[in-house]
Kinemage of the C-alpha trace (Angstrom):
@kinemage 1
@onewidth
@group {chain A} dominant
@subgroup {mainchain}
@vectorlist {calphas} color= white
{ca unk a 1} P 0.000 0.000 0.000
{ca unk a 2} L 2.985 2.235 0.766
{ca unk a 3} L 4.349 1.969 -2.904
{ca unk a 4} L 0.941 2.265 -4.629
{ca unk a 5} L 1.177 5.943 -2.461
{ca unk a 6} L 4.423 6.473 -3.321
{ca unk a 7} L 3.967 5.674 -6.732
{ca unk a 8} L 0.898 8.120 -7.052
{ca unk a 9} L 2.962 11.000 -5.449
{ca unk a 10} L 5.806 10.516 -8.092
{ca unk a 11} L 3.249 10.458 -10.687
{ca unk a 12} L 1.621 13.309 -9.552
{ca unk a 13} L 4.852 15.611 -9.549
{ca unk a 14} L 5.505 14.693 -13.024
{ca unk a 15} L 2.095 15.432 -14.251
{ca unk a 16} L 2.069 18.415 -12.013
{ca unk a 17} L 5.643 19.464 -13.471
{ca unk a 18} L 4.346 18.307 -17.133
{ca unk a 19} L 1.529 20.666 -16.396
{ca unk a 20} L 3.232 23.798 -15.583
{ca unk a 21} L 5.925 23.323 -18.402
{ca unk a 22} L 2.635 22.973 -21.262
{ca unk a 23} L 1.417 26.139 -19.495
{ca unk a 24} L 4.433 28.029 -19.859
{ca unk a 25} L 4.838 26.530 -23.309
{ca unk a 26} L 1.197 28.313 -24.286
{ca unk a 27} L 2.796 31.454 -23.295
{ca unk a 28} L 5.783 30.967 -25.170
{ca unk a 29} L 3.594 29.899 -28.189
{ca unk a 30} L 1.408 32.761 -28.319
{ca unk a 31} L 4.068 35.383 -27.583
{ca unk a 32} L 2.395 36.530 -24.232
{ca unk a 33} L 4.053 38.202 -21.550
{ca unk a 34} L 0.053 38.527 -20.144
{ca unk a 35} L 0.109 34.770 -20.056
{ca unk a 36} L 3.299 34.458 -18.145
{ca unk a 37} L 1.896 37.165 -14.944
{ca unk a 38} L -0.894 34.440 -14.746
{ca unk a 39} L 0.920 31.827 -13.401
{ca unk a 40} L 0.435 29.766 -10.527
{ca unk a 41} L 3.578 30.391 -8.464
{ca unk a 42} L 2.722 29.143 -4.935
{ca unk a 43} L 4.864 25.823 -5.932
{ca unk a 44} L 7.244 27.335 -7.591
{ca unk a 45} L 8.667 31.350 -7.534
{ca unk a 46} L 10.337 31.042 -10.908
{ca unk a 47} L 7.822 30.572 -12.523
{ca unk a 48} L 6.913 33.720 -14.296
{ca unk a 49} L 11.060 34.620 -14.641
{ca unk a 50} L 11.565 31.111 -16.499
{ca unk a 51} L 8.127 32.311 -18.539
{ca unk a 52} L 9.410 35.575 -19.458
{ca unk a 53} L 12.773 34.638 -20.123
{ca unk a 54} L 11.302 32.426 -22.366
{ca unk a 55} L 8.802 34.082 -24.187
{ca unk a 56} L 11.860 36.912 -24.573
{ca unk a 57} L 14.048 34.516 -26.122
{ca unk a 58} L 11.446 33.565 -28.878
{ca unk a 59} L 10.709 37.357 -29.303
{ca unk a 60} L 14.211 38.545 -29.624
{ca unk a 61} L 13.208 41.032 -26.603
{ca unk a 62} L 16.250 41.902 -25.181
{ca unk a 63} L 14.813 44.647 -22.833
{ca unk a 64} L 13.319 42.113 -20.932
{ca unk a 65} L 16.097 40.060 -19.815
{ca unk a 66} L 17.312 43.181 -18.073
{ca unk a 67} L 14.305 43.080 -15.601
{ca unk a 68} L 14.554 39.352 -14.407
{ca unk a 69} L 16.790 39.251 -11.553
{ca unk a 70} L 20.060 37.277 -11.578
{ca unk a 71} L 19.989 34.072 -11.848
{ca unk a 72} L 18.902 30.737 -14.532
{ca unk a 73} L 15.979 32.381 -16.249
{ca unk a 74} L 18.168 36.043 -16.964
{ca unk a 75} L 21.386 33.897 -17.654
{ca unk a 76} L 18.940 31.344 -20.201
{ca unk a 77} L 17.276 35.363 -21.406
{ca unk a 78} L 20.359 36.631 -22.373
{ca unk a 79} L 21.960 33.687 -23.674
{ca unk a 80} L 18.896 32.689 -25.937
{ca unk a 81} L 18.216 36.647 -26.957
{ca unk a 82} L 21.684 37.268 -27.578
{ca unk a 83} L 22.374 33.497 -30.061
{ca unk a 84} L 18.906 34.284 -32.046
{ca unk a 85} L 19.996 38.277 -32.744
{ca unk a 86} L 23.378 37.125 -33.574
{ca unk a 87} L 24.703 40.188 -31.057
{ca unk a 88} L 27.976 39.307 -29.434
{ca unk a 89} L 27.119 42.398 -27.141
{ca unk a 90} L 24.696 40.688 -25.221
{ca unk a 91} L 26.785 37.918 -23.925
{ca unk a 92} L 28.750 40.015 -21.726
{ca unk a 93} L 25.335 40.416 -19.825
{ca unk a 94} L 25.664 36.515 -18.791
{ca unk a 95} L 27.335 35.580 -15.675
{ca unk a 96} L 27.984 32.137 -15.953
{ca unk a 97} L 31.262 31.562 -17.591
{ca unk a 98} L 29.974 28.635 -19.449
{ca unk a 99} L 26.901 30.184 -20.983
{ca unk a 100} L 28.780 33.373 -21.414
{ca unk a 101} L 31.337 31.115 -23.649
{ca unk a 102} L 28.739 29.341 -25.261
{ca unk a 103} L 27.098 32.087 -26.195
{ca unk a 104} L 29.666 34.043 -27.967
{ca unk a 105} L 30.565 30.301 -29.361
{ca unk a 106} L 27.299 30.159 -31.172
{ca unk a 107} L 27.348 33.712 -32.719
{ca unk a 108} L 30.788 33.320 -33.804
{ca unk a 109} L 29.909 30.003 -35.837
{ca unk a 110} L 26.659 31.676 -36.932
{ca unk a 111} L 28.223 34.822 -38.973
{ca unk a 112} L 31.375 33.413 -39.542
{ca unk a 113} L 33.463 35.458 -37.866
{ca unk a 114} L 36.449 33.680 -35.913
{ca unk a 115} L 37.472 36.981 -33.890
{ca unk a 116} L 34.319 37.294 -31.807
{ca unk a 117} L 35.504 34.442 -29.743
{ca unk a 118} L 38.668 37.249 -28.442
{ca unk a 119} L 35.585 38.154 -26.239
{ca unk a 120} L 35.647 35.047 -24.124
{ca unk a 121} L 37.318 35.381 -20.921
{ca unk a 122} L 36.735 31.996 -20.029
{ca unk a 123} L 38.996 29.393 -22.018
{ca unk a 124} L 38.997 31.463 -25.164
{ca unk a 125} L 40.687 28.187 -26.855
{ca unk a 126} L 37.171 26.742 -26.780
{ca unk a 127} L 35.757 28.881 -28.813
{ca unk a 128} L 38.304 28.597 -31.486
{ca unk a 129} L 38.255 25.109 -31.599
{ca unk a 130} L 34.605 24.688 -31.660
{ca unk a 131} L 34.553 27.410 -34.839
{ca unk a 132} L 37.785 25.380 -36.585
{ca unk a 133} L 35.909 22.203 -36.177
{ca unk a 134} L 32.712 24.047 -37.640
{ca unk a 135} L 34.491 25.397 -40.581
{ca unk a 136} L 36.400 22.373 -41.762
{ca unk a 137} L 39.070 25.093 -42.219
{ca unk a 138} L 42.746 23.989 -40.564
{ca unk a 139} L 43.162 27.729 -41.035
{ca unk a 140} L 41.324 28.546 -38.347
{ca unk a 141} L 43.791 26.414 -35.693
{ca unk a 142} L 46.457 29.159 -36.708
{ca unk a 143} L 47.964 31.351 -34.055
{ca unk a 144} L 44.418 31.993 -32.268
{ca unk a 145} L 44.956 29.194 -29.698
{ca unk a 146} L 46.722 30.006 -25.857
{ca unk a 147} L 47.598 26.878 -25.088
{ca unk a 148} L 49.909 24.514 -27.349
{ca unk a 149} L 47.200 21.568 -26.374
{ca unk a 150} L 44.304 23.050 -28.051
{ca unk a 151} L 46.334 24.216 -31.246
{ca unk a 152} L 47.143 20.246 -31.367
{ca unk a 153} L 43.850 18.810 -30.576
{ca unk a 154} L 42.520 21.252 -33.479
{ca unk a 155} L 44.916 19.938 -35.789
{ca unk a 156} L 44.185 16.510 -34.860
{ca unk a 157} L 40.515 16.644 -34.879
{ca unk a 158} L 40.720 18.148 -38.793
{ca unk a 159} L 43.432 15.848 -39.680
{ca unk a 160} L 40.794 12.778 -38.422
{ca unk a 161} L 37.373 14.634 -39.909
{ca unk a 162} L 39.240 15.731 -43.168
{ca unk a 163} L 41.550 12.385 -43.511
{ca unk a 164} L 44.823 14.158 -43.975
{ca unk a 165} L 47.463 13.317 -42.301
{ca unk a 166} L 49.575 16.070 -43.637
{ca unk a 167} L 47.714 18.379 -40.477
{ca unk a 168} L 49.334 15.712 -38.278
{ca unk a 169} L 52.691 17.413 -38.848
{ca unk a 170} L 51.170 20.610 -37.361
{ca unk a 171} L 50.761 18.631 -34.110
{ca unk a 172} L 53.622 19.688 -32.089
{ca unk a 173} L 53.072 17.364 -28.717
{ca unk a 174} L 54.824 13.392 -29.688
{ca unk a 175} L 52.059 11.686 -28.235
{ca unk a 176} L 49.256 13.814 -29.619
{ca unk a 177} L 51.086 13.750 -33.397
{ca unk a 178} L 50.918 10.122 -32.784
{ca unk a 179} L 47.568 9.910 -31.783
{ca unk a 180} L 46.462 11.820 -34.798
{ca unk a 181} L 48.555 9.714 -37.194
{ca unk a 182} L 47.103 6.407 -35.523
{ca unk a 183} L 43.233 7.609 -36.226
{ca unk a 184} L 43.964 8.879 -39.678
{ca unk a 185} L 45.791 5.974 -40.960
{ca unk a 186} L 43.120 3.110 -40.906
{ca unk a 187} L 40.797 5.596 -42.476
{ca unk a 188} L 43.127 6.066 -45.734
{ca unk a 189} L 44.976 2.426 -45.534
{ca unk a 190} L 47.631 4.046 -44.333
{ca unk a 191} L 50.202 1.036 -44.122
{ca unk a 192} L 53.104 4.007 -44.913
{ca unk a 193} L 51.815 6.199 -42.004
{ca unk a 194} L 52.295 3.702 -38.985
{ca unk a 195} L 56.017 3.682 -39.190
{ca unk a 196} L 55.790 7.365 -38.131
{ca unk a 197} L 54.518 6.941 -34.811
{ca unk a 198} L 57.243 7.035 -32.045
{ca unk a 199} L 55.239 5.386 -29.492
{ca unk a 200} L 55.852 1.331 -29.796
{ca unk a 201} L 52.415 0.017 -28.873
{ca unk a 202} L 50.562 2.643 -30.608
{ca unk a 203} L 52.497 1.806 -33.802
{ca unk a 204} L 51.894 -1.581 -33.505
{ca unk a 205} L 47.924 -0.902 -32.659
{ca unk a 206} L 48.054 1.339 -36.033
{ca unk a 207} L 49.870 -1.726 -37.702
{ca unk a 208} L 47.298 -4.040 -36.866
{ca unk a 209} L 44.176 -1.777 -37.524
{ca unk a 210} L 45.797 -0.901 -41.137
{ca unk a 211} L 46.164 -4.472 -41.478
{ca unk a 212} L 42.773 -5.878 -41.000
{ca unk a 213} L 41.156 -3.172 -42.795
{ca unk a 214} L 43.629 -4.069 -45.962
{ca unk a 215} L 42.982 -7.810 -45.453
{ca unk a 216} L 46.664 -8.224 -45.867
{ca unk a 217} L 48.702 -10.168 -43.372
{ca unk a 218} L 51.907 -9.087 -45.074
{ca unk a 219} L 51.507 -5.346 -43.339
{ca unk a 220} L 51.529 -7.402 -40.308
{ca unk a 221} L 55.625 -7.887 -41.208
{ca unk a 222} L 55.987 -4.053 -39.862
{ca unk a 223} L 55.936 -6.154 -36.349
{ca unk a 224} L 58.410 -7.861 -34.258
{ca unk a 225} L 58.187 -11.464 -35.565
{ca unk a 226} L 56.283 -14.099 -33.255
{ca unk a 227} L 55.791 -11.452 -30.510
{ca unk a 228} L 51.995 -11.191 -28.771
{ca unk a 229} L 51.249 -8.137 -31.480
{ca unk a 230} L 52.191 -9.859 -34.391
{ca unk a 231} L 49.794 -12.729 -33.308
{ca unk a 232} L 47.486 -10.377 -32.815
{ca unk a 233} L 47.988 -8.956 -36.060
{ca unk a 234} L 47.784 -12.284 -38.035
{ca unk a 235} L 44.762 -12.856 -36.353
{ca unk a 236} L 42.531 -9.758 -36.797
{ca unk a 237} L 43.315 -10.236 -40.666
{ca unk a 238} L 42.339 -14.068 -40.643
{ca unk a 239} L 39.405 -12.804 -38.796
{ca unk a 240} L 38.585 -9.850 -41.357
{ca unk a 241} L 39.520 -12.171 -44.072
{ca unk a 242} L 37.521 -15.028 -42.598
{ca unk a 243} L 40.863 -16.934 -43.982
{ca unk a 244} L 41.900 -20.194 -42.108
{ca unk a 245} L 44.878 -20.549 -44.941
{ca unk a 246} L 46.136 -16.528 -42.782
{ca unk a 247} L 46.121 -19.097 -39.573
{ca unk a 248} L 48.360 -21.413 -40.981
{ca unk a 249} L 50.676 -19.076 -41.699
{ca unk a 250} L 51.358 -19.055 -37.678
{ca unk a 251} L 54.172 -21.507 -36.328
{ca unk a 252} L 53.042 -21.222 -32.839
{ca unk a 253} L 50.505 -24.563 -32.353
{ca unk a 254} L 48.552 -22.248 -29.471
{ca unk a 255} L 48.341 -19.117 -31.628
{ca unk a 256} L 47.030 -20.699 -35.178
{ca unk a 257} L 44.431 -23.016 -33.049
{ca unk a 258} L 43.816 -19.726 -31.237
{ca unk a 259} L 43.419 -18.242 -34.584
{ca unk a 260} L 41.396 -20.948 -36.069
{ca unk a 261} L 38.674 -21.491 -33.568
{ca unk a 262} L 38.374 -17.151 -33.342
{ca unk a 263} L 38.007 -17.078 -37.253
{ca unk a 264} L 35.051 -20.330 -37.172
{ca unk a 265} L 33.657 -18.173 -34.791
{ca unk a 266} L 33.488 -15.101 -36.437
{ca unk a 267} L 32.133 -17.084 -39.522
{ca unk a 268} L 29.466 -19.031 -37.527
{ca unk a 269} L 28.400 -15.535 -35.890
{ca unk a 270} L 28.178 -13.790 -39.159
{ca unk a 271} L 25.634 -16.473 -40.590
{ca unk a 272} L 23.576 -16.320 -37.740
């Protein structure tokens, strides 16, 4: 009996709460500040802010973010006001460094223009990577970044989304130039790209994803012989492959019965 209660006061918030948001979401739909002063706000005080901040936001009304007090539903006024007028003046209104950043974010992406995001003051570098990942434009990771970190993970992400591992170069950090060379490489068969990575294990890891992709256990020769990767290697391609005749290319007994029962499997699975 205590659950059925329980149950029927949970349900009875949410259709409460479901019930004040459609009312709110009349106001917003007809435009109507009017609406918004009629409220029911003995449950909740925000009520008419969070309606007028809305209703602001679809009207482009700017003067009425000013009157809300500080707070969610001003920050939310602004924010939304500011994004739909495309007016980079407005975000400065927004205290919450996040929104504030977010906001100029938006507006900068939405005309195009890279420089608005100098008016961050919160992790600027955000803002220029979000509008270089936007553009598709590795120009736009040039000289605009603060720290070295963000100038590589804006190379790296364009190098990955455009498949050009030239941008790699631009990637100053060791482990983040071989990070981008490892993701761009299976995406263009890259079998001439994994010998560029420093790192050991990620090279191998490149080796072996180039490999199965290509079908071609002879790429799998750009590994130690007989080690645990190589094995590896043979075996993701006689997987790929579905090729039993790629297992008995393995002298290790363990490894090509390993490899045989893994590559049955993966055939029985596929027919399924």
């Amino acid at each position: 009996m205590k659950a059925i209660l329980f149950l029927g006061i949970i349900l009875g918030l949410f259709l409460s709460g479901c019930f004040m948001d459609s009312e709110i979401a009349a106001a917003v739909a007809k435009g109507s500040y009017k609406m918004c002063d009629e409220l029911d706000t003995s449950k909740n005080k925000e009520r008419i802010d969070d309606c007028y901040s809305q209703v602001a936001v679809k009207k482009g009304d700017e003067k009425v973010c000013a009157s809300l007090k500080p707070g969610t539903s001003r920050t939310n006024c602004y924010e939304g006001v500011a994004i739909k007028l495309e007016k980079p003046e407005l975000c400065k209104n927004i205290d919450a460094q996040w929104n504030q950043r977010n906001c100029y974010t938006k507006i900068a992406i939405s005309k195009g223009e890279k420089d608005i995001c100098k008016q961050v003051t919160d992790l600027p570098d955000d803002c220029y990577l979000e509008f270089a990942k936007n553009s598709n434009n590795p120009k736009d990771c040039e000289g605009v970044m603060k720290e070295q970190a963000s100038s590589d993970q804006c190379y790296s992400y364009l190098a990955t989304a455009k498949k050009d591992e030239s941008l790699c170069t631009k990637v100053v950090a060791q482990a983040s130039k071989d990070d981008c060379i490892l993701a761009v490489a299976p995406q263009v068969n890259g079998n001439l790209l994994c010998p560029k990575i420093q790192m050991k294990s990620k090279r191998e890891d490149c080796i072996i994803k180039v490999a199965s992709i290509m079908k071609d256990e002879s790429q799998c020769g750009g590994i130690a012989y007989e080690t645990p990767a190589y094995f590896t290697c043979m075996k993701q391609v006689a997987i790929a492959d579905r090729s039993l005749a790629v297992c008995d290319l393995l002298k290790n007994a363990e490894e090509k019965k390993s490899c045989i029962l893994q590559v049955n499997n993966a055939a029985a699975t596929s027919t399924e």
